[in-house]
C-alpha positions in Angstrom: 20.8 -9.7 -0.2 18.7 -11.6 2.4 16.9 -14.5 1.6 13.4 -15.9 3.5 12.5 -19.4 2.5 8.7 -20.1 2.6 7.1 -23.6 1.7 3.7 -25.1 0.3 2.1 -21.7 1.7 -2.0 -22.7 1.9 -2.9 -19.4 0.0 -5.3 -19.1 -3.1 -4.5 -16.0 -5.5 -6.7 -13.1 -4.0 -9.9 -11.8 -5.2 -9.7 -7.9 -4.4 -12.5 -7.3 -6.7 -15.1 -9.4 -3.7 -15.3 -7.7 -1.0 -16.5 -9.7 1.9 -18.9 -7.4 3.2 -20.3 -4.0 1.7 -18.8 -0.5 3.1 -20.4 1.7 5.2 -20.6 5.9 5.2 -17.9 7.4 7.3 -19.2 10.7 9.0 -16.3 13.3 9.5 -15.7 14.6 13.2 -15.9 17.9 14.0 -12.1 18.9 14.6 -11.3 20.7 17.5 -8.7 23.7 17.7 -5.5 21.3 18.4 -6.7 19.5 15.4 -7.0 22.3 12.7 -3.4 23.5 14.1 -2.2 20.0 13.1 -3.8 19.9 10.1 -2.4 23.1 9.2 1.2 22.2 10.2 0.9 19.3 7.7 -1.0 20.6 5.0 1.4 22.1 2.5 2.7 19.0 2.5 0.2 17.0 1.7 -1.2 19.7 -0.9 2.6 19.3 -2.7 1.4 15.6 -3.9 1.7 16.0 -7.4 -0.6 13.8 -9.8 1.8 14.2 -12.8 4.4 12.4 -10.5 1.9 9.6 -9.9 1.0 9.4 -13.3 4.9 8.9 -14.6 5.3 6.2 -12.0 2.4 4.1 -13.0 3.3 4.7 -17.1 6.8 3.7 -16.7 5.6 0.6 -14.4 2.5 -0.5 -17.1 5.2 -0.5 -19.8 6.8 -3.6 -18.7 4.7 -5.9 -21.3 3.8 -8.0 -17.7 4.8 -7.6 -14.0 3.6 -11.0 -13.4 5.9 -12.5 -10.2 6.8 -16.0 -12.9 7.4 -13.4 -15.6 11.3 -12.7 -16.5 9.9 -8.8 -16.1 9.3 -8.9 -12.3 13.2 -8.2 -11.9 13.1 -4.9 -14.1 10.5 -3.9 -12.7 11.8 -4.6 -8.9 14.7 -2.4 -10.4 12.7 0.7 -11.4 11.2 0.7 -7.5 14.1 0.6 -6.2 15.6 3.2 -9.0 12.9 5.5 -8.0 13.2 5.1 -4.3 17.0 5.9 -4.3 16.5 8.7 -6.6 14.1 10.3 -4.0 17.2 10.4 -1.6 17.1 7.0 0.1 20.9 6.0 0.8 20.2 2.4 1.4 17.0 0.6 -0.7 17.6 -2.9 -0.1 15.6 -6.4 -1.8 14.5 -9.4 0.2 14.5 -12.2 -1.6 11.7 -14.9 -0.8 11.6 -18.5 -3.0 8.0 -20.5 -2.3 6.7 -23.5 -5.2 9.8 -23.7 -6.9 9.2 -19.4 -8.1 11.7 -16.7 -6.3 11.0 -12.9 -6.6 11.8 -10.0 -4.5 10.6 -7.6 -2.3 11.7 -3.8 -2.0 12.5 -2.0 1.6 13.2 1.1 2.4 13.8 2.5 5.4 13.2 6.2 7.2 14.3 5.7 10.3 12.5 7.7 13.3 14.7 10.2 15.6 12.6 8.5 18.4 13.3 5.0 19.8 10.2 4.2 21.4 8.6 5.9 18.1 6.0 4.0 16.4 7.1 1.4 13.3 4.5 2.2 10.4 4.8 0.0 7.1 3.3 2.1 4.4 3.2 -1.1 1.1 1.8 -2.1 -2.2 2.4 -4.9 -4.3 4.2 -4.0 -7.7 3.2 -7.6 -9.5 0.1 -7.9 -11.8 -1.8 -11.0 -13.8 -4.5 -11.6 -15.8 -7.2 -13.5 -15.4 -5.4 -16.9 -15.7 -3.2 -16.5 -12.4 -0.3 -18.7 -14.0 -0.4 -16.7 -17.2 2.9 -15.5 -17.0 3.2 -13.9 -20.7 -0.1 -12.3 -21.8 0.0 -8.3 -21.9 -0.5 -7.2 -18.6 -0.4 -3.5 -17.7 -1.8 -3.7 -14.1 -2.0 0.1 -13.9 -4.7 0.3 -11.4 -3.7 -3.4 -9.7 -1.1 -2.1 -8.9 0.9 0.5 -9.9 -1.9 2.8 -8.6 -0.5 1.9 -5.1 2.7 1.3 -5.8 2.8 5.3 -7.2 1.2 6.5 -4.3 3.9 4.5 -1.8 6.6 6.5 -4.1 5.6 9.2 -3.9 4.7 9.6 -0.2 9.1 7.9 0.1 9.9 11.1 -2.0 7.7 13.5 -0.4 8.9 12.6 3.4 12.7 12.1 2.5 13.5 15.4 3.7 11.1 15.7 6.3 11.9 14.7 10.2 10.1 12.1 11.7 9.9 10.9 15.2 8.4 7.8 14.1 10.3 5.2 11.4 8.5 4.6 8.4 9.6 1.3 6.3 7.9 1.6 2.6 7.4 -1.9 0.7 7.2 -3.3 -2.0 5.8 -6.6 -2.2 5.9 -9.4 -5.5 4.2 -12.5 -5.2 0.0 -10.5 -4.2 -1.2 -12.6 -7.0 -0.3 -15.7 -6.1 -1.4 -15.7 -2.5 1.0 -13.0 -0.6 3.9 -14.3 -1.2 6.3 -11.9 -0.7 4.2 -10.2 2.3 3.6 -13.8 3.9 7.6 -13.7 3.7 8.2 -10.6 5.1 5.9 -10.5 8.1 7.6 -13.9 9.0 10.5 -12.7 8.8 9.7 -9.8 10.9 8.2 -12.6 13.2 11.4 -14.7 13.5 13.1 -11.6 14.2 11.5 -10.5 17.3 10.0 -7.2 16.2 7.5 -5.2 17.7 4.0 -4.8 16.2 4.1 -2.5 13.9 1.3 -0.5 12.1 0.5 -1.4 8.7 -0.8 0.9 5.6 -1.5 -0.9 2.4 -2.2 0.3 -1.0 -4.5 -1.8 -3.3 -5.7 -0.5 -5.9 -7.1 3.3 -5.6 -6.3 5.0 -9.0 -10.1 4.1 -10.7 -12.9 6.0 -8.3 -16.3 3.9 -8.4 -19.7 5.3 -9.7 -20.2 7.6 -6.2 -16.7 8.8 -6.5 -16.1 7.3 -2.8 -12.2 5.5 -1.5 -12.9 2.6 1.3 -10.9 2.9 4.5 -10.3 -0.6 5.4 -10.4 -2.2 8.9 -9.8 -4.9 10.8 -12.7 -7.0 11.7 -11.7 -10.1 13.5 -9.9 -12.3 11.4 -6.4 -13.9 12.5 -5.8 -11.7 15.4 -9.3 -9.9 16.8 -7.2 -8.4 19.9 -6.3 -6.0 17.6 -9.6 -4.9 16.1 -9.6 -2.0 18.2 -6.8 -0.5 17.6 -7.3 -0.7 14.0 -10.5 0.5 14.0 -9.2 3.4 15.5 -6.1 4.1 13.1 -8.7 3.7 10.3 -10.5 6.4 11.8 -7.7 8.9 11.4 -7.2 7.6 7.9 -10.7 8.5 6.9 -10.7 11.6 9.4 -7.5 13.0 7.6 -9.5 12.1 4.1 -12.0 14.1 5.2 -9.9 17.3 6.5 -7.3 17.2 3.6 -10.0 16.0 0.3 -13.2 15.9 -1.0 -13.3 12.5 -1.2 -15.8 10.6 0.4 -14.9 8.0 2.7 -16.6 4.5 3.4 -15.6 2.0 5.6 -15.1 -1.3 5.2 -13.3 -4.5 5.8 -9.3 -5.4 4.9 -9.3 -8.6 3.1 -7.3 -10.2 0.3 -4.3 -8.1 0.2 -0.8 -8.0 1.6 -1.4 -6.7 5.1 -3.5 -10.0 6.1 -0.3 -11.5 7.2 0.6 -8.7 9.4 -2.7 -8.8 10.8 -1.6 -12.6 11.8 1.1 -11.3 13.6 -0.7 -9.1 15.8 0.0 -5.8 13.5 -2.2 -2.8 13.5 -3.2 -3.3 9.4 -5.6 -0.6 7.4 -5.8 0.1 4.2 -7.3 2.2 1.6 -8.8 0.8 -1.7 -11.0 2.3 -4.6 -13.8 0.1 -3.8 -15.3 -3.0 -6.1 -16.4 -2.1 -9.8 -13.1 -2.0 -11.8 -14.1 -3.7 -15.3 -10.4 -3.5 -16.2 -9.8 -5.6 -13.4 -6.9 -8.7 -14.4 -7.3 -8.4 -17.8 -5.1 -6.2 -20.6 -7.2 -3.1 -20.6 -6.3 -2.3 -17.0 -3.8 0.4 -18.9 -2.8 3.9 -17.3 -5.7 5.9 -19.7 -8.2 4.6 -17.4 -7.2 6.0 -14.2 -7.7 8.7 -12.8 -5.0 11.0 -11.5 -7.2 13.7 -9.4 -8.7 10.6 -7.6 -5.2 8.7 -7.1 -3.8 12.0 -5.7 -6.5 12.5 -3.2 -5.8 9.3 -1.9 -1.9 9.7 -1.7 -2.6 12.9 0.2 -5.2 11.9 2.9 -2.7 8.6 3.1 0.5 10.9 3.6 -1.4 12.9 6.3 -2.1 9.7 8.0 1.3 8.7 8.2 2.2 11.6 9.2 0.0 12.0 12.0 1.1 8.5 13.1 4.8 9.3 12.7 4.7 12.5 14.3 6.4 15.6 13.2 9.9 16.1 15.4 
């Protein structure tokens, strides 16, 4: 087991429900003839997402009484990601320990490595720790289905879904602990990544996307400026074929807006290539005990692992 050691990070507990900025209306492109044959190649695929899979993964993670990262539940449920990951057919799942304020928790990694080596490097993570409104309330009832077992579902099942499948590119999925205290564990893991030497890599994270607002839209996230603006580009234009794929593979409509407090913001420090697709403001469930796995919904959550596995799989690229 490896071990990162982070201290006094300057980090308040995020606010996903504030978004810094409101969304805007994505407009579809018309796809050309290479594009529909793409699509096509990937589709059954993506159409095999199954919602009844999503929904058993967030039940079995909302019945820990609390996933909170100072709760003596944040183990278990480390141990049911990584039961579910190697179940899917992953050989090697490993956790990451980081320690930060006195508090240690891990995070999950597993790793489908690409057939090509100058392939691209895409994380595709969640955070699996929950709270309530009290950050430091480590033993209040706290389901956390939507924040974030939503995500985490949709992570495992794109794992099991591509375990068979050849990719060119590699394709890391993460689980992070320590989101509601300020990014912990992602803080830790993009340094370590930093310390390391390794490339740039391009970022997919998962925040909450099982509860559709009022229009029945999903937000494809961004990055505008913060840390690193060098690579607002290039974000801006992986976010594109995020809500592009949404568009060609769901009826979901797309809006686009900003990433913010979530766990690819320290990625996007490190010069990373960080989207992300999120449900969008208006969760009354949000932090508190009635965020339970009755009020999601499963039609929504599977649109949104679908458009998200076509992304990665356009990124990865079918050998």
């Amino acid at each position: 087991m490896e071990r990162d050691v982070l201290e006094g990070l300057p980090l308040a507990p995020p606010l996903k429900g504030h978004p810094p900025s409101p969304a805007e209306p994505f407009v579809p492109a018309e796809r050309g003839v290479a594009g529909k044959r793409a699509d096509e190649s990937i589709a059954p695929l993506v159409a095999s997402v199954s919602a009844d899979a999503l929904r058993d993964t967030v039940e079995a993670l909302a019945n820990f009484p609390t996933r909170h990262t100072f709760s003596p539940f944040i183990a278990p449920a480390a141990d049911e990601v990584v039961g579910r990951l190697s179940a899917a057919g992953y050989p090697e799942v490993t956790r990451r320990t980081w320690t930060n304020a006195g508090h240690s928790a891990d995070n999950v990694i597993c790793t489908k490595p690409g057939t090509a080596a100058d392939g691209p490097v895409i994380i595709l993570c969640a955070h699996y720790d929950c709270r309530m409104q009290d950050p430091d309330d480590a033993t209040a009832r706290a389901p956390g289905a939507d924040d974030n077992a939503s995500g985490v579902a949709a992570t495992l099942e794109i794992a099991r879904l591509l375990a068979p499948v050849t990719l060119a590119g590699t394709v890391r999925f993460v689980a992070f602990s320590g989101e509601e205290q300020g990014l912990w564990g992602a803080t830790a893991y993009a340094a370590a990544l930093r310390a390391a030497g390794a490339s740039a890599c391009r970022v997919v994270n998962l925040d909450m996307v099982g509860r559709p607002p009022a229009d029945g839209t999903v937000t494809v996230e961004r990055d505008l400026g913060n840390a690193v603006p060098g690579n607002d580009a290039a974000s801006h234009a992986f976010g594109a074929v995020m809500a592009q794929a949404a568009a060609n593979h769901t009826a979901l409509p797309v809006r686009l807006g900003p990433i913010y407090a979530s766990d690819y913001m320290p990625f996007e420090a490190r010069g990373d290539v960080a989207i992300g697709a999120y449900e969008g403001d208006g969760n009354p469930h949000y932090h508190r005990t009635s965020d339970a796995p009755d009020t999601l919904d499963y039609g929504y959550l599977a649109g949104i692992t679908r458009f998200t596995l076509a992304t990665v799989l356009t990124e990865a690229l079918l050998d």
